[in-house]
C-alpha positions as CSV (number, residue, x, y, z in Angstrom):
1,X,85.5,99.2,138.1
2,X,83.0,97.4,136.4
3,X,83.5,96.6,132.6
4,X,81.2,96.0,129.9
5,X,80.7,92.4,128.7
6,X,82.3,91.5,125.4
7,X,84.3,94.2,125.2
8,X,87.6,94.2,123.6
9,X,90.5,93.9,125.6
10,X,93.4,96.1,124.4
11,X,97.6,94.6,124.1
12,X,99.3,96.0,127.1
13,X,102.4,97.5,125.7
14,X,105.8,96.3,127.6
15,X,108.0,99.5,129.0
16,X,110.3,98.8,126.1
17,X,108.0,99.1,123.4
18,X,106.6,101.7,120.9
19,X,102.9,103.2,122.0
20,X,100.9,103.7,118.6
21,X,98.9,106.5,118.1
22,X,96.5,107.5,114.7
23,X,98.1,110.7,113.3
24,X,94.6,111.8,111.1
25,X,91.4,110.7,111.1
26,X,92.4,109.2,107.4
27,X,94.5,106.8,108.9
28,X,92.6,105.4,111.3
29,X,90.4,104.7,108.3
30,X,93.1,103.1,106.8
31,X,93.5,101.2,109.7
32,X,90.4,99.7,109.3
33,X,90.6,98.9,105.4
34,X,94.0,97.3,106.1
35,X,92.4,95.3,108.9
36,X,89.5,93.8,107.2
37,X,92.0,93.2,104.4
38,X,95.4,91.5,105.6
39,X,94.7,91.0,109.4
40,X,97.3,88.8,109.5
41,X,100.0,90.8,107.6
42,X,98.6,93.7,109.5
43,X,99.0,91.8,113.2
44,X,102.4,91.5,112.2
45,X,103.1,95.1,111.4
46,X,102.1,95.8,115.0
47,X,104.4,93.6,116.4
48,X,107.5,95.1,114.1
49,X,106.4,98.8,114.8
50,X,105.9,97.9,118.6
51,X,109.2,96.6,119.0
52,X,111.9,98.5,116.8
53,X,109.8,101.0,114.3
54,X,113.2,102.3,113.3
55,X,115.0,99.9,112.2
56,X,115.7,99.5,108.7
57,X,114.7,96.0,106.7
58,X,115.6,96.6,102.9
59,X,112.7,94.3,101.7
60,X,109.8,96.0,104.4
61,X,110.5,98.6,106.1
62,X,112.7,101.6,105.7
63,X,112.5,105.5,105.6
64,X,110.7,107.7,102.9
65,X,113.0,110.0,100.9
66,X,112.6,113.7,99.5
67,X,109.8,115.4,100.8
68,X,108.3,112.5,102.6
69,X,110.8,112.0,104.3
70,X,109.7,113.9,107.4
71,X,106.1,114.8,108.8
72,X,105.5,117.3,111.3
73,X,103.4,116.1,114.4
74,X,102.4,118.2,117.0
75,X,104.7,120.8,115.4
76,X,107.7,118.7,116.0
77,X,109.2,117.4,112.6
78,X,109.7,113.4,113.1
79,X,111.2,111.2,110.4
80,X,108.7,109.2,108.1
81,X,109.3,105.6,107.6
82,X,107.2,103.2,105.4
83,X,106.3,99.8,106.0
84,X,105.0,97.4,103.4
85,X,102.1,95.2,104.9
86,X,101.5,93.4,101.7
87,X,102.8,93.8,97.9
88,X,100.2,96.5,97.6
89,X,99.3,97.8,101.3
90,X,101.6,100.3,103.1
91,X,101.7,102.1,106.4
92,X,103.4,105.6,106.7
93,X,104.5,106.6,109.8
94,X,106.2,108.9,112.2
95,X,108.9,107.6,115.2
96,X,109.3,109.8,118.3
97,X,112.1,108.2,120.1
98,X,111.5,107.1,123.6
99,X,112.7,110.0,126.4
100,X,114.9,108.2,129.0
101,X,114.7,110.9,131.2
102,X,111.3,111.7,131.1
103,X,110.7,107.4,131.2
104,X,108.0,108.1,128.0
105,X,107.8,105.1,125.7
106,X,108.8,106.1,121.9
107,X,105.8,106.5,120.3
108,X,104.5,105.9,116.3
109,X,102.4,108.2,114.8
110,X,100.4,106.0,111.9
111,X,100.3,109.2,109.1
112,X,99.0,106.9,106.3
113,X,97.7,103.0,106.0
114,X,96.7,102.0,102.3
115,X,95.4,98.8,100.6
116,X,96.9,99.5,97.4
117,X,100.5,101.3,96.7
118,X,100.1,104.8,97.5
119,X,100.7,107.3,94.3
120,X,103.2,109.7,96.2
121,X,105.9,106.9,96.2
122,X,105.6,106.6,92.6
123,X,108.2,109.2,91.1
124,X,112.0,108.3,91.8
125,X,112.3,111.6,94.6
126,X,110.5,109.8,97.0
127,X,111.1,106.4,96.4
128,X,113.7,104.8,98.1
């Protein structure tokens, strides 16, 4: 198997961990915006959503209220959580739990990643 020079090598994931996956084509733009942005910040946004997407953290991560509060993905309906990459940037996204008995890793669905406070979390029914 012969690979090509210079190319990117991509983060194994450990058994325990979270797989990432783009949910839209808009956030893997996002993605991208964020990255040239706050790679730093954004680095460590993979890490937390790698290791325990669910797990609440009052000053950067917790789950969207109202009707953000869940996202359908594949025509499953997965809760919506928000992280906050910088003051400004967020990333929305979806948690499929991991299946035990099928041995699938959980996965996150990235639904949204923004530069600048998204306007949907603006009114006090979706804002946590």
């Amino acid at each position: 198997m012969a690979g090509k020079r210079g190319a990117a090598v991509p983060r194994p994931t450990k058994g325990t961990e979270y797989e990432i996956f783009f949910g839209n084509a808009a956030a893997q733009r996002g993605w991208t915006d964020l990255k040239a942005a706050a790679k730093n910040a954004l680095a460590d946004a993979y890490d937390y959503l790698t290791a325990h997407p669910a797990e609440y953290d009052p000053d950067r991560c917790y789950r969207l209220r109202g009707d953000l509060s869940t996202v359908l993905v594949d025509g499953v309906a997965l809760p919506q959580w928000q992280y906050k990459v910088t003051d400004g940037a967020r990333l929305w996204y979806a948690v499929e739990e991991p299946n035990p008995k099928g041995k699938r890793q959980g996965r996150v669905y990235v639904t949204k990643a923004a530069t600048g406070h998204p306007n949907e979390t603006d009114s006090k029914k979706n804002f946590r």
